[in-house]
N, C-alpha and C positions, 0 to 999 in steps of 0.2 A: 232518385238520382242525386240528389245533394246529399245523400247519408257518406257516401263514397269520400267527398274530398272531403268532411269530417275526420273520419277515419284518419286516412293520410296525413292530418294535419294532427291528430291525436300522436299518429304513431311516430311522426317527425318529431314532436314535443319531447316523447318520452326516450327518444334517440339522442337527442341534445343531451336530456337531463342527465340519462347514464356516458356518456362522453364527456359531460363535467364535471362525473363524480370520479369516472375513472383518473381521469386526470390530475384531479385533488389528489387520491390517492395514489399517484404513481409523485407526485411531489412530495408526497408526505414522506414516501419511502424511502426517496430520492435524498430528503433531507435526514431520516434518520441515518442512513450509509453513512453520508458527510458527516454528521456528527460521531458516529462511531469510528469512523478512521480519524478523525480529526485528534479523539479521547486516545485511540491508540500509537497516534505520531506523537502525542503529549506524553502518553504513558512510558512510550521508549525512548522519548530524549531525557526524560525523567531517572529512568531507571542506568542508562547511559554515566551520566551526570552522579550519578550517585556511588556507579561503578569507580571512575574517575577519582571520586574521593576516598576510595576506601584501596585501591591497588597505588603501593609506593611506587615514585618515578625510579628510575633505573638512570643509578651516577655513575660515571665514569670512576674507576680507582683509581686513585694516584699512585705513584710506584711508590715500593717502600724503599725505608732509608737504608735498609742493608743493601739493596740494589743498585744504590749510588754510592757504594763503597768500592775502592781497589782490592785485589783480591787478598794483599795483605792488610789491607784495614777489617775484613772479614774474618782472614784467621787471628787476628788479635783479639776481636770481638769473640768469638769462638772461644779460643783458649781462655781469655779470662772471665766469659761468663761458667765456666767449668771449674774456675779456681776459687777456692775456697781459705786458703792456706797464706794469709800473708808473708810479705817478704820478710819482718819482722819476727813473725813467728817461725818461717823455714829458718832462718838465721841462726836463731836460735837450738834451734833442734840440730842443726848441721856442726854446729860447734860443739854441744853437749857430748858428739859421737868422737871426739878426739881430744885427749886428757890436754890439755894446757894450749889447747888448739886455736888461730887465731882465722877468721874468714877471711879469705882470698878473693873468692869470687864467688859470685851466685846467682843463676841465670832461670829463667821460666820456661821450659822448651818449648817451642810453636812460635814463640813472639820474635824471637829475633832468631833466622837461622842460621849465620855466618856463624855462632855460638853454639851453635847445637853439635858440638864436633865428639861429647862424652858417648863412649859404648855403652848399650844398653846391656842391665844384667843380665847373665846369662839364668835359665830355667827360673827365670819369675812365676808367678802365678797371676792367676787375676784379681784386681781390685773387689772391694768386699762390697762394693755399691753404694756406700755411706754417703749421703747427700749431702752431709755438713761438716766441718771441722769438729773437734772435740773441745774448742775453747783455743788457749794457748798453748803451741807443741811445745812440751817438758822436753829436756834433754833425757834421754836413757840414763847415763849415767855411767856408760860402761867406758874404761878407759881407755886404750887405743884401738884404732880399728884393726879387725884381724883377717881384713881382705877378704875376707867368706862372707856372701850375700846373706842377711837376715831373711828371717820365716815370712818378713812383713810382707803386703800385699804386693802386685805388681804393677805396672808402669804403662796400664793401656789408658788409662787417663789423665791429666796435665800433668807435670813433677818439675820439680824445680833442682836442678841440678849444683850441689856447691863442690867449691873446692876450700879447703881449711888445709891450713898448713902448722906443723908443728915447729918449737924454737929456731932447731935450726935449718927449716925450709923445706922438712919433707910433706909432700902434698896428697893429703888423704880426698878421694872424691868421695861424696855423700847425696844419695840418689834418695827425695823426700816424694810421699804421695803430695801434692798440691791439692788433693781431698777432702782427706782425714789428718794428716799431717805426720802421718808413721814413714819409716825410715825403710826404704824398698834394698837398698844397695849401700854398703859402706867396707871402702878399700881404700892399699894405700897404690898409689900410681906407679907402674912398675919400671916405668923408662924414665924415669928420673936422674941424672947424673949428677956428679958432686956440683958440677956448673951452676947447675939449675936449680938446687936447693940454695947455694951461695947467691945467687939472683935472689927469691922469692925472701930469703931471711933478710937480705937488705932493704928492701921494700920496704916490710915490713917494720922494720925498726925506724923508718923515714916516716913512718904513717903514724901522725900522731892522734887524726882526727879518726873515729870510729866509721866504718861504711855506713851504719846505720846515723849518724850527724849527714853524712854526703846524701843520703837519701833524704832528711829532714831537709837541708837545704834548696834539694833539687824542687822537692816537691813545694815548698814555699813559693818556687818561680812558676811552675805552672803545676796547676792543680792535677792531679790524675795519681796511676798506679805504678808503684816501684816494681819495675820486670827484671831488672839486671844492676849487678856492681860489681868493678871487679876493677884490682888495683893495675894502673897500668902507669910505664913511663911519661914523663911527659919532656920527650924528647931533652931527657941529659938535665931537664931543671927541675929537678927531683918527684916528686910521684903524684899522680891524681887516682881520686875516684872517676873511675867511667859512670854515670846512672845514666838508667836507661828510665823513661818515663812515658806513659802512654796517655793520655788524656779523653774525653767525652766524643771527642771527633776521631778516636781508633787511629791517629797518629802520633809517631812515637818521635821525641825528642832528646834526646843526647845530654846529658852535662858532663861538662869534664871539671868535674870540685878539687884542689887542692889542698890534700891531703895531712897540709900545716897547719894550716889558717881558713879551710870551709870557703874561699871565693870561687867563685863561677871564673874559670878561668877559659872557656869555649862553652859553646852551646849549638847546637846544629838540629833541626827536622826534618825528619823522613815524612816527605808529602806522598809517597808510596801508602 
């Protein structure tokens, strides 16, 4: 009769002991989990963090400077990043095309268009694509113009339009590529009247200073690109150079040089 609660007491024993083992190891488990998500909360903020260093932040762009331009500070920008052909060098080349020829005027078309009033040649071709000048434009050498458009290319990219006038005032236009520096058009102006050659030789004989001095002038007052010159009144006290001048900030500034003596005798900016 005593073997009984033996027993019981064996079997109770051995009931604790697996209830303490289980136990143990439902901790043990319990703490490896914890440790394995702990390793993989470490592992993705890790990898997070690592990501962060290696993708570049995202800047805002700031607007460009052509976009804070007026629409004629663009086409200025435009046309003269297209020219190649200085004022210096068309000048030359415009006068070479009329035997004893003396320059009048000469203007860059696109930059100023109250000026852009010359007819475009008739049955031009297209320009050759040439991306540079050729050096200095030589004169041709042919002696007066014989109002028949030249073989030379044509006029879908900048040109710098002159007028040359001979002794006694008759006014030859001279259509240059502003390119390559070849001579697209050269004629003599056909509505000319005895009036008007009498004007333009009297000018002329008042003009002592050369357009190219009125451009050296102008440009010594503000730094930038000679777009235009052309002889004008200066209201009955005798004659100026007009230069037109464009600067770094695609705004263009006026001088009016006198034509005896090279002074600045006006000066005006187009903040257009």
């Amino acid at each position: 009769m005593r073997l009984e609660p033996r027993r019981n007491n064996r079997l109770s024993l051995r009931s604790r002991n697996l209830r303490a083992t289980g136990a143990a190891a439902c901790l043990a488990a319990a703490a490896l989990l914890l440790t394995a998500c702990g390793q993989s909360s470490d592992s993705a903020t890790s990898a997070a963090t690592e990501a962060a260093k290696v993708l570049p932040r995202k800047t805002t762009a700031s607007p460009s400077a052509t976009a804070e331009l007026t629409e004629d500070q663009q086409e200025r920008k435009r046309v003269l990043d297209a020219t190649k052909v200085t004022f210096d060098d068309a000048a030359t080349t415009a006068v070479g095309e009329v035997a004893n020829g003396k320059l009048v005027d000469l203007d860059l078309e696109g930059v100023d268009d109250d000026r852009d009033e010359s007819p475009s040649p008739s049955g031009s071709g297209s320009p050759t694509g040439s991306a540079s000048p050729t050096g200095s434009a030589s004169p041709t050498g042919s002696p007066a113009a014989t109002g028949s458009p030249s073989a030379s290319p044509g006029a879908d990219g900048p040109v710098w339009v002159a007028e040359v006038a001979e002794k006694d005032g008759t006014v030859h236009t001279v259509r240059i590529n502003a390119v390559d520096g070849k001579v697209i058009e050269a004629r003599v102006d056909a509505d000319q009247d005895a009036e008007d050659k009498k004007q333009t030789a009297d000018r002329l004989a008042q003009a002592t200073q050369t357009p190219e001095q009125a451009a050296k002038v102008a440009t010594e007052k503000k730094k930038g690109t000679v777009t235009s010159v052309g002889l004008d009144d200066n209201d009955g006290n005798g004659v100026v150079w007009s230069v037109d001048v464009v600067g770094s900030d695609w705004k263009k500034t006026t001088f009016d040089v006198d034509a005896k003596n090279d002074t600045i005798v006006r000066e005006e900016t187009d903040n257009d």
